[in-house]
C-alpha positions as CSV (number, residue, x, y, z in Angstrom):
1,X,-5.2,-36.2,-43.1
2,X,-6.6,-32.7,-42.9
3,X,-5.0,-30.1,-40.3
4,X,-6.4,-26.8,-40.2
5,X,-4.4,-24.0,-37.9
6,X,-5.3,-20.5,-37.4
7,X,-3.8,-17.8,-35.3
8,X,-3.8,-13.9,-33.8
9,X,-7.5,-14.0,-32.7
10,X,-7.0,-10.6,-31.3
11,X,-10.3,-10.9,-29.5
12,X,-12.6,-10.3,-32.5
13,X,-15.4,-12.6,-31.7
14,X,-17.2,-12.3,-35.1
15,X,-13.8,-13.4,-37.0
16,X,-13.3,-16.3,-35.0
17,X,-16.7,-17.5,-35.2
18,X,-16.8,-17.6,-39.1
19,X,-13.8,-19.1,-39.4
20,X,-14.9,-21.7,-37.1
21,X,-18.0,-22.2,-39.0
22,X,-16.1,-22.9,-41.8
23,X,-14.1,-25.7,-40.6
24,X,-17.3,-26.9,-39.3
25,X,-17.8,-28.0,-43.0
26,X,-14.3,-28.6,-43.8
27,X,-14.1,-30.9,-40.8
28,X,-10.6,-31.3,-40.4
29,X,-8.7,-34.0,-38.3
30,X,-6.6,-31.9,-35.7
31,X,-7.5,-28.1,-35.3
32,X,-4.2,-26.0,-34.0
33,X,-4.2,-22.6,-32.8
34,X,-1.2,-20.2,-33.0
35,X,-1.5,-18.0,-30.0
36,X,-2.7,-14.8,-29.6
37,X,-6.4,-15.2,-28.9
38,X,-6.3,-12.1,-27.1
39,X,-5.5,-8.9,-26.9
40,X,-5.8,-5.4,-28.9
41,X,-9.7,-6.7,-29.4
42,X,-13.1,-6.1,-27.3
43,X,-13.9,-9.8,-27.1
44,X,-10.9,-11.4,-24.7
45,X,-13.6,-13.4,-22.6
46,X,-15.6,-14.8,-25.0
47,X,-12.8,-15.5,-27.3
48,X,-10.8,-17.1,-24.6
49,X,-14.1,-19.1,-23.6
50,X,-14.4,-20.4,-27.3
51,X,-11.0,-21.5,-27.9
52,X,-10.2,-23.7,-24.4
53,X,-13.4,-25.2,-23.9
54,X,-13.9,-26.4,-27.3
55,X,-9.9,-27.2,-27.9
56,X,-10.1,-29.0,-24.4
57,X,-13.4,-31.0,-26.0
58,X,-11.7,-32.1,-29.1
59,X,-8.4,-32.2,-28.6
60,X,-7.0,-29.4,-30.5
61,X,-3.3,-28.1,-30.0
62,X,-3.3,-24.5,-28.8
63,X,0.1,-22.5,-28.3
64,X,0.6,-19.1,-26.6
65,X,1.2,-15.8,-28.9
66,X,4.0,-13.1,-27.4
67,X,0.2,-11.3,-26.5
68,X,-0.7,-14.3,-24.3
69,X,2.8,-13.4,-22.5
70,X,2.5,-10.0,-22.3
71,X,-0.7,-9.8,-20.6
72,X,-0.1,-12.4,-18.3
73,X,3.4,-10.6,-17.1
74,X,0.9,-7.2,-16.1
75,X,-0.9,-9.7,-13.6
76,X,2.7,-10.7,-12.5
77,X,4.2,-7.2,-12.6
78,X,1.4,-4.7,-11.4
79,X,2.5,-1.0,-11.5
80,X,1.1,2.5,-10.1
81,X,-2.0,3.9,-12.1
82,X,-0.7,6.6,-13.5
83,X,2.8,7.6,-16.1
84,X,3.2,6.8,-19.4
85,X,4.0,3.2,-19.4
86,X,0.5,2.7,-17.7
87,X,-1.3,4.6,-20.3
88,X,0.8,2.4,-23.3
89,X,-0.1,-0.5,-22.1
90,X,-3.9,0.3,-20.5
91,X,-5.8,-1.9,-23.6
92,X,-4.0,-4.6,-22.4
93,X,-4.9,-4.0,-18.2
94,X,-8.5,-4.1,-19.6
95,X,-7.9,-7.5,-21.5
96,X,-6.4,-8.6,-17.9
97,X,-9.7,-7.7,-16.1
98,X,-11.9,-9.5,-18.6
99,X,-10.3,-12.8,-18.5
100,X,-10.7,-13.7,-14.6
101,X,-10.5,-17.8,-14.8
102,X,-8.9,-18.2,-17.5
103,X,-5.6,-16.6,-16.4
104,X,-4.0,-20.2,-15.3
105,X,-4.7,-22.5,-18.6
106,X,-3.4,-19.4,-20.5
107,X,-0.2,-19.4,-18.6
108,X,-0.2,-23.2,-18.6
109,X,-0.1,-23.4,-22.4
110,X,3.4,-24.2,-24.2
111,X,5.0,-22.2,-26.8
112,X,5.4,-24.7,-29.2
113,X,3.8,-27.9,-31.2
114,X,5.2,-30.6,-32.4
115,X,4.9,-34.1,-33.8
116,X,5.9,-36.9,-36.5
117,X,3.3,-37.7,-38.9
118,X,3.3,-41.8,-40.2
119,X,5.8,-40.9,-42.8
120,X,8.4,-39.3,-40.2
121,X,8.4,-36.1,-41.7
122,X,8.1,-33.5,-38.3
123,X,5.1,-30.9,-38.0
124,X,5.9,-27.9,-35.5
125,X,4.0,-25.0,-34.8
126,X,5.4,-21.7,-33.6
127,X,3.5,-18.4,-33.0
128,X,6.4,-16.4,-34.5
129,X,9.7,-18.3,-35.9
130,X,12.2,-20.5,-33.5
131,X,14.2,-17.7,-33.0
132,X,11.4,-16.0,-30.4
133,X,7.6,-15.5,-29.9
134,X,8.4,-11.7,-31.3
135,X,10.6,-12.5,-34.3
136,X,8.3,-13.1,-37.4
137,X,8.6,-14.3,-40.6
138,X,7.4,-12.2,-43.5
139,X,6.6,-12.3,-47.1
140,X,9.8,-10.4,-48.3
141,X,12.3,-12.0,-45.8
142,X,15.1,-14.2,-48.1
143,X,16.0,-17.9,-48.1
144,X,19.0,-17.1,-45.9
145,X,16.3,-15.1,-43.4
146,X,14.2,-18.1,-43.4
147,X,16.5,-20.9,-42.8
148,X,17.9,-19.1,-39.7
149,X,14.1,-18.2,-38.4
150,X,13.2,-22.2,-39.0
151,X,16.5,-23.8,-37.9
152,X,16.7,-26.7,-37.2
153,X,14.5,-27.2,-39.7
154,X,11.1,-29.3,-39.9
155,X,9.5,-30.6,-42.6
156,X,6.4,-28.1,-42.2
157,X,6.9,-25.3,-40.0
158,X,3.5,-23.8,-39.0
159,X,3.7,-19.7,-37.7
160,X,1.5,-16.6,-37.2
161,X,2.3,-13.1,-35.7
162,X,3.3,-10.9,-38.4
163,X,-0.6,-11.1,-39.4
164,X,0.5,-11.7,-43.5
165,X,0.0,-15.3,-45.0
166,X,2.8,-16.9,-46.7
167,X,3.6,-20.2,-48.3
168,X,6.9,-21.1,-49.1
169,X,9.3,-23.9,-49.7
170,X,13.0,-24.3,-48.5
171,X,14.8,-27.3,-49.1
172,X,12.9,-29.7,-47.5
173,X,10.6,-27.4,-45.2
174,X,7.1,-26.1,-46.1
175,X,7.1,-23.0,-44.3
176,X,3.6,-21.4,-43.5
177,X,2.7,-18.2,-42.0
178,X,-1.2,-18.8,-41.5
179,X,-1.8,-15.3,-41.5
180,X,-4.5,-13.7,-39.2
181,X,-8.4,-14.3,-37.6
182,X,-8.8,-10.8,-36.3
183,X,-6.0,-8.0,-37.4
184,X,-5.0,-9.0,-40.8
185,X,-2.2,-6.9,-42.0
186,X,-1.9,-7.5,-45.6
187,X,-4.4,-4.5,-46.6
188,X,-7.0,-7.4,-46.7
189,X,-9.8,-7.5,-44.0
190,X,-10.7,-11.2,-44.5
191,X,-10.4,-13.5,-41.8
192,X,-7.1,-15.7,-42.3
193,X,-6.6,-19.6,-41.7
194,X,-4.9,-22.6,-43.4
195,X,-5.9,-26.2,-44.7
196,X,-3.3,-28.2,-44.6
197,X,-3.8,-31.5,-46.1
198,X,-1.5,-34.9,-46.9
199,X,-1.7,-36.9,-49.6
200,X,0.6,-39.7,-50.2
201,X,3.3,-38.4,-47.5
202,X,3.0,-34.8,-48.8
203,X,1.9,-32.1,-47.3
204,X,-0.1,-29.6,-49.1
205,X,-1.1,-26.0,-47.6
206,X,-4.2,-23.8,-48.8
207,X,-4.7,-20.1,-47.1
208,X,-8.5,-19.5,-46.3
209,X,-9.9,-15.8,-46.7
210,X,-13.1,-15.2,-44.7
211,X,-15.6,-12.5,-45.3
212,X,-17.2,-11.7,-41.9
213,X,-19.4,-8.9,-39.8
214,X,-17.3,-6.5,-39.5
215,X,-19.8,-4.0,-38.7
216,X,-20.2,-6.3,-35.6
217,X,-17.0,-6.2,-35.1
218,X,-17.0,-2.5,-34.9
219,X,-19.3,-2.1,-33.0
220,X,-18.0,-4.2,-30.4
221,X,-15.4,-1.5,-30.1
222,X,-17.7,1.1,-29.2
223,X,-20.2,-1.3,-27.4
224,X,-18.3,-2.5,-25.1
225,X,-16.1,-0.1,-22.5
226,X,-12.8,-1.3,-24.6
227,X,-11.8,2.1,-26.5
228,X,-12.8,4.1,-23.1
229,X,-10.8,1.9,-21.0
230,X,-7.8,1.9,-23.4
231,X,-7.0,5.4,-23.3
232,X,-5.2,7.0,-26.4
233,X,-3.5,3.9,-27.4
234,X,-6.9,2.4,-28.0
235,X,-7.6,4.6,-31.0
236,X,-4.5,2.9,-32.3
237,X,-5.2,-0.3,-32.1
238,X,-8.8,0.9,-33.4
239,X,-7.1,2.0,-36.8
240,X,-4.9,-0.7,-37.6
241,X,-8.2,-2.9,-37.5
242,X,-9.9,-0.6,-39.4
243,X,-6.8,0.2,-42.2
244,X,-5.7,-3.7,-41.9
245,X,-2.0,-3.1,-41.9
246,X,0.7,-2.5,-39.5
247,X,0.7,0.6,-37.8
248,X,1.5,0.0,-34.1
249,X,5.2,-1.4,-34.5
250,X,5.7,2.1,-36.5
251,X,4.9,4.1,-33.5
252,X,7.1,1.9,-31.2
253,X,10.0,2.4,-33.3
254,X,9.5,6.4,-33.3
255,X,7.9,7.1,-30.3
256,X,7.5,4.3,-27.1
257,X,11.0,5.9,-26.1
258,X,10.3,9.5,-25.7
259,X,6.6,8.9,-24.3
260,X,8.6,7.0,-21.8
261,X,11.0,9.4,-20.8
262,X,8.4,12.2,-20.7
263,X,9.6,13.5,-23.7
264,X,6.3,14.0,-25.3
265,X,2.7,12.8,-24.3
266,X,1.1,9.9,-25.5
267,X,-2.0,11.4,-27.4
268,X,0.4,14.1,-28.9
269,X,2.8,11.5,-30.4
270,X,0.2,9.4,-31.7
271,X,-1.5,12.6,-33.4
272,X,2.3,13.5,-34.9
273,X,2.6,9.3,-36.0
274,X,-0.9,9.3,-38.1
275,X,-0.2,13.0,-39.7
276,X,3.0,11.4,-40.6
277,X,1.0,8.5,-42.3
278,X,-1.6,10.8,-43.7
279,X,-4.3,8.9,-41.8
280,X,-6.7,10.9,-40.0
281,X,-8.0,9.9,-36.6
């Protein structure tokens, strides 16, 4: 049996497209998908479009990412058009706009797979870890991290969200963090999926790198009214793409709290967070 899963779309259209070309000659069994397929990206629609109507042709398993959530709780929670929190989260009021129809099945899907294979062992897939759609699991956590983030433990446990493949083994869990389509974070701009394959009762797992247009991908940016639309947090979201590696949680921890209290503006503490990081932009 062949299982490929793939996660954190992020709305780039050309990333998901090669990576779905891909497993159109791989030609795997069951096709899952993490969560995330939109968000912090110029392609929500089309990305959107791609993922339900063919998972809802072939049967694939689709979970909703902590981005899923937090776009669909704007819709739910709308607020004046103006004051700081409005500016954070604009990118994300534009990503609203753009998805029209598909607001239901994205609130309809569940935040979790499961199932037993022939040979009992469990597969579940999680966009983040059991403990929360927020709280990843990483490359440099420890056993002790892991079993806590797993428990109670599968035999595979599938997950996305911090954007950095890993493979590992606990006890009797194969732990995999797919990685990402769109945003990788690992200082590697290749698209990110797995093959996971059985032989014999075992399950094997095998990260995919992608090369893709990300020129087009750029370009989509600028083509489309996503950067305008976004505000200043846009050319944040715009950099992390571009430097593929975390930089947004960074400026949460340091600054979302005094923007929010008026403390200091939102373009100004994004200007102080990249001088910090010696990135220009």
């Amino acid at each position: 049996m062949k299982i490929a899963v793939f996660a954190d779309i992020h709305s780039n259209l050309p990333a998901l497209e090669m990576v779905l070309d891909d497993l159109s000659r791989w030609r795997p069994d069951l096709i899952l998908v993490g969560g995330d397929i939109i968000n912090r990206g110029p392609n929500p629609y089309a990305c959107t479009k791609v993922v339900l109507e063919e998972g809802n042709k072939k049967n694939w398993g689709i979970i909703r990412g902590n981005h899923e959530r937090f776009v669909l709780d704007i819709a739910n929670a709308p607020c004046p058009p103006n004051g700081p929190d409005y500016e954070i989260s604009m990118h994300a009021r534009w990503t609203l706009q753009k998805l029209e129809k598909f607001i239901k099945p994205l609130g309809a899907l569940p935040d979790k797979w499961q199932f037993k294979d022939k040979f009992n062992n469990e597969l579940r897939l999680v966009h983040a870890s059991m403990l929360g759609d927020r709280k990843g699991i990483f490359p440099d956590d420890t056993d002790e991290q892991l079993k806590h983030k797993i428990a109670p433990a599968p035999e595979v446990l599938l997950c996305g969200h911090t954007h950095r493949p890993l493979i590992r083994k606990i006890d009797k869990t194969l732990i995999v963090n797919v990685g990402a389509v769109g945003v990788p974070m690992d200082l590697d701009p290749r698209a990110s999926y797995l093959q996971l394959t059985q032989n014999q009762g075992q399950w094997t797992a095998k990260i995919i790198r992608l090369n893709y247009d990300r020129e087009k991908a750029i370009k989509d940016f600028y083509n489309t009214d996503y950067l305008e639309k976004s505000g200043e947090f846009g050319r944040l979201i715009l950099l992390e793409f571009l430097e593929s590696r975390s930089l947004i949680p960074g400026w949460y921890r340091s600054y979302e709290q005094p923007v929010l209290q008026n403390k200091l503006d939102l373009k100004t503490s994004i200007d102080l967070y990249l001088n910090s990081l010696g990135i220009r932009g």
